[in-house]
C-alpha positions as CSV (number, residue, x, y, z in Angstrom):
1,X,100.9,126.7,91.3
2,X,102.5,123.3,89.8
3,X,105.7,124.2,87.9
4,X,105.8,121.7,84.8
5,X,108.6,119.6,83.2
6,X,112.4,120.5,83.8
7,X,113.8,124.2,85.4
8,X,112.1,127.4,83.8
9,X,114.0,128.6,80.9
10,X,114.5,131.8,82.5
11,X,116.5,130.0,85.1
12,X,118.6,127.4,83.0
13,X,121.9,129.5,83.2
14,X,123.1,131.5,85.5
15,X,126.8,132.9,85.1
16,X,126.5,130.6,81.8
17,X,126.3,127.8,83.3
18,X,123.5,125.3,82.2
19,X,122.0,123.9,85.2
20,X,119.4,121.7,83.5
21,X,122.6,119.9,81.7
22,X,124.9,120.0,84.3
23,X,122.3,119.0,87.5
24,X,123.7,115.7,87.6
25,X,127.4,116.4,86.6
26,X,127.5,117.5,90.6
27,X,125.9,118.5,94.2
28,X,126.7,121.8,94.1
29,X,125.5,122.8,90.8
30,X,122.0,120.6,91.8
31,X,122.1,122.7,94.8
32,X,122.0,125.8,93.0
33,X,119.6,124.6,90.7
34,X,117.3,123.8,93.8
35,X,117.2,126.7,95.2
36,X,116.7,128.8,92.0
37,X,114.1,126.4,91.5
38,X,112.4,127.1,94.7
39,X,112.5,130.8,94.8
40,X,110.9,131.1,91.5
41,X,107.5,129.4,92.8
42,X,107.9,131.6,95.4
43,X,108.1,134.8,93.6
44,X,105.6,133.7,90.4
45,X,102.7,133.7,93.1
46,X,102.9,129.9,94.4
47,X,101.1,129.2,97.6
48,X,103.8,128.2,100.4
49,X,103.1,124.7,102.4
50,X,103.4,124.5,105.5
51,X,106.5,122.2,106.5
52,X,104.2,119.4,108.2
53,X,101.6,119.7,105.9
54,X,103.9,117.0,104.1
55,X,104.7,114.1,106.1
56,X,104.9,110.3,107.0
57,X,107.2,107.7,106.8
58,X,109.1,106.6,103.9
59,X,108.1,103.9,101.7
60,X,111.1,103.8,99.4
61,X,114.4,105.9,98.6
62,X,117.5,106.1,96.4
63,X,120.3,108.7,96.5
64,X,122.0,109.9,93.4
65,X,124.3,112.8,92.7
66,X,123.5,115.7,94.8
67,X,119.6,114.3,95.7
68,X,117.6,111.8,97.4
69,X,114.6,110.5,96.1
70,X,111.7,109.4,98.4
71,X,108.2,108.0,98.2
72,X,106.1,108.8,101.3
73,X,103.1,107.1,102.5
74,X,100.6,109.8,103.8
75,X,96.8,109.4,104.8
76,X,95.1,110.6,101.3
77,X,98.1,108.0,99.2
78,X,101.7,108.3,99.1
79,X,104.1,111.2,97.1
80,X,107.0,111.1,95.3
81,X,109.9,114.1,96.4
82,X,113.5,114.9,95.6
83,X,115.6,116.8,98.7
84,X,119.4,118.0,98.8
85,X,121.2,114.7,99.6
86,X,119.9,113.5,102.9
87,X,120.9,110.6,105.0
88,X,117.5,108.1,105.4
89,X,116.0,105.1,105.4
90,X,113.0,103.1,105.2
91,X,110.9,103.7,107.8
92,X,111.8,107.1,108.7
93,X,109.3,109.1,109.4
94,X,110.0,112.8,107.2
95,X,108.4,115.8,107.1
96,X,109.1,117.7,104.0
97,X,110.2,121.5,104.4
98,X,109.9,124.3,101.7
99,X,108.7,122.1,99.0
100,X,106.9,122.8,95.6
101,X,105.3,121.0,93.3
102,X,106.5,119.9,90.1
103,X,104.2,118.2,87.3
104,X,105.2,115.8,84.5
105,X,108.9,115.8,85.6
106,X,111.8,113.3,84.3
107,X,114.6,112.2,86.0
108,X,117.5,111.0,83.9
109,X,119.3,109.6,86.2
110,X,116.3,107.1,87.4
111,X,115.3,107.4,83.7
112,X,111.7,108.1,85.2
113,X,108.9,110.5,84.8
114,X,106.8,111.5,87.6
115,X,103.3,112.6,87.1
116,X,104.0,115.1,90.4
117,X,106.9,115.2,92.5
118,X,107.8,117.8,95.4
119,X,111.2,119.3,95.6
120,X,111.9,120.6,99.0
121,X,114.8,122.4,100.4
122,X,115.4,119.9,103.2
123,X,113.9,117.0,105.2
124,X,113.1,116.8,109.0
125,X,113.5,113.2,110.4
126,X,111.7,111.6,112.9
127,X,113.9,108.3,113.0
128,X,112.6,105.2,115.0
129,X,115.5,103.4,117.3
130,X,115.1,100.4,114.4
131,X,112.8,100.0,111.3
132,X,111.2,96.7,113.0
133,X,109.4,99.4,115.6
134,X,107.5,100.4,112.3
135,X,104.5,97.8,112.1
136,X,107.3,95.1,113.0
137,X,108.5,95.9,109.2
138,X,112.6,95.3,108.6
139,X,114.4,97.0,105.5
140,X,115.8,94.3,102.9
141,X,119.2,95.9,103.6
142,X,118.7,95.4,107.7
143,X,117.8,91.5,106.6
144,X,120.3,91.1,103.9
145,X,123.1,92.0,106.6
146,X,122.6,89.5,108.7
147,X,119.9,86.8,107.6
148,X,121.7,84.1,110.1
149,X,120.2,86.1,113.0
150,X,116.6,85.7,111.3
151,X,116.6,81.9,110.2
152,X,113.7,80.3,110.5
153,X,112.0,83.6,111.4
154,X,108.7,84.9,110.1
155,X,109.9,88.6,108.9
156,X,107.8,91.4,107.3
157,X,109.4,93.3,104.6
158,X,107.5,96.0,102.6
159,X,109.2,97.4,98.8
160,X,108.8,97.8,95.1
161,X,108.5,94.0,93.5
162,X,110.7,94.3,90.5
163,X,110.4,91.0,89.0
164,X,107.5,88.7,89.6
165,X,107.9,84.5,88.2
166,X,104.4,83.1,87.9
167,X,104.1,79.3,88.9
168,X,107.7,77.7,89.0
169,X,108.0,74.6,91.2
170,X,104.1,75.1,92.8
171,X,105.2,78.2,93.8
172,X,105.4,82.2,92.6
173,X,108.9,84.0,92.7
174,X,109.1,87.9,93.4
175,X,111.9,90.0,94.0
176,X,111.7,92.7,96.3
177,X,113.5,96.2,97.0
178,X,113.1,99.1,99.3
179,X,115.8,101.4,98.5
180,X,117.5,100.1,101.5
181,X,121.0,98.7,100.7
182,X,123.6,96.0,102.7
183,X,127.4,96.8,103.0
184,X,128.0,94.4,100.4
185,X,126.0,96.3,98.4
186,X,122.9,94.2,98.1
187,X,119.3,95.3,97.7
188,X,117.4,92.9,96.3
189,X,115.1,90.1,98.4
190,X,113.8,87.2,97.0
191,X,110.3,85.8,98.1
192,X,108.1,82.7,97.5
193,X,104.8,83.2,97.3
194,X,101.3,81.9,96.4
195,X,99.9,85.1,96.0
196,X,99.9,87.2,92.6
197,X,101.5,90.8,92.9
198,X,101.9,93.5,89.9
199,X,105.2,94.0,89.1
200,X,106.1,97.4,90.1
201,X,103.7,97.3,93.0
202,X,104.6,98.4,96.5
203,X,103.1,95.6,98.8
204,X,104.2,94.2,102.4
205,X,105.2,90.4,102.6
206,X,105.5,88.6,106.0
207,X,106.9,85.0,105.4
208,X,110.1,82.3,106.7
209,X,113.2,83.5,106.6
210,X,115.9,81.0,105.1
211,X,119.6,80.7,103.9
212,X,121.5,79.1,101.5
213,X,118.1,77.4,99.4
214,X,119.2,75.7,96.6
215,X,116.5,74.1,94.4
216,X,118.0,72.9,91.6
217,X,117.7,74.3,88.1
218,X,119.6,77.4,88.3
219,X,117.1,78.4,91.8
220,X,119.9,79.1,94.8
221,X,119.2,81.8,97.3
222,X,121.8,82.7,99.8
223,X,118.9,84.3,101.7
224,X,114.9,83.6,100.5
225,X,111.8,84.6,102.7
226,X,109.1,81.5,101.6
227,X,105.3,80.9,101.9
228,X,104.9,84.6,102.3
229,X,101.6,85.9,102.5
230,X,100.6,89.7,101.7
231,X,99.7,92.0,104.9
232,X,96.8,93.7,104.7
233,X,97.6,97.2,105.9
């Protein structure tokens, strides 16, 4: 059975407090909330899945108070899925444990609705020694923290483009991002390209890596991946 929307009324308080409210206010509370979450499917007559009957490597993540979000690529197309706070990367290769289905959810805090997401009670990791073992992918946050080791590189980078520039200088701009993040805080690669990708797409790039690209009107990259064609996976 697919729950839908936010936590069952029957569930929103417990010991007065509002957990549908308060879920992002901290981990603890979102914990809670979780596991209530969870143990009504169980008891309203919900089929249980079996913990690697939802697996494969992750696409894309993003922590935020008390969860991580991932989107995992498995053979029939990839999922969405919310976990306790968990500690991984792109690449990783997850199998989702205890986890229900929930239709037509939002999340505030990525102020996004999901047509179906799975909320599990914990992930199990299969980690690679490095993300370039994966299909000789690297993370933007693995290239954005040291680009000088890469110059002149071809690098493959797979993520979400979030903004796309159509035909500037004989060329199309794209940004690109993962979920993966440098310690500067970075997150964001920019591409050149001759190809035309849908914004909001999740595509792989393989291109030249370059720093410190300056072409004049307001166009300087400290680090920019050029002539990048799309790999056919």
């Amino acid at each position: 059975m697919i729950n839908r929307g936010r936590i069952p009324a029957s569930l929103r308080y417990v010991h007065g407090v509002n957990l549908e409210t308060t879920a992002i206010a901290g981990s603890r509370i979102l914990a809670l909330g979780l596991s209530l979450l969870l143990a009504f499917a169980s008891v309203s007559g919900a089929e249980p899945i079996e913990p690697d009957g939802l697996s494969g490597p992750i696409l894309w993540t993003r922590d935020v108070t008390g969860y991580t979000y991932v989107q995992i690529d498995m053979e029939h197309g990839e999922i969405w899925a919310a976990v306790p706070r968990t500690s991984v990367r792109v690449g990783d290769v997850v199998h989702l444990v205890g986890a229900e289905p929930i239709a037509n959810f939002y999340s505030p805090t990525l102020d996004r609705r999901f047509d179906r997401i799975y909320f599990a009670e914990r992930l199990r990791v299969d980690r690679p020694d490095s993300a370039a073992s994966i299909a000789g992918v690297r993370t933007v946050g693995e290239i954005l923290t040291a680009p000088k080791d890469l110059i002149g590189m071809q690098v493959t980078v797979r993520g979400e483009i979030v903004k796309f520039t159509r035909a500037v200088m004989g060329r199309n701009w794209l940004h690109l991002k993962d979920g993966s993040v440098a310690p500067d805080g970075s997150d964001d690669l920019a591409i050149t390209t001759q190809a035309s990708v849908a914004l909001g797409s999740t595509v792989s790039m393989r291109g030249i890596l370059q720093i410190d690209r300056d072409f004049g009107f307001g166009y300087r990259y400290g680090v920019l991946i050029e002539d990048a064609i799309i790999v056919e996976e």
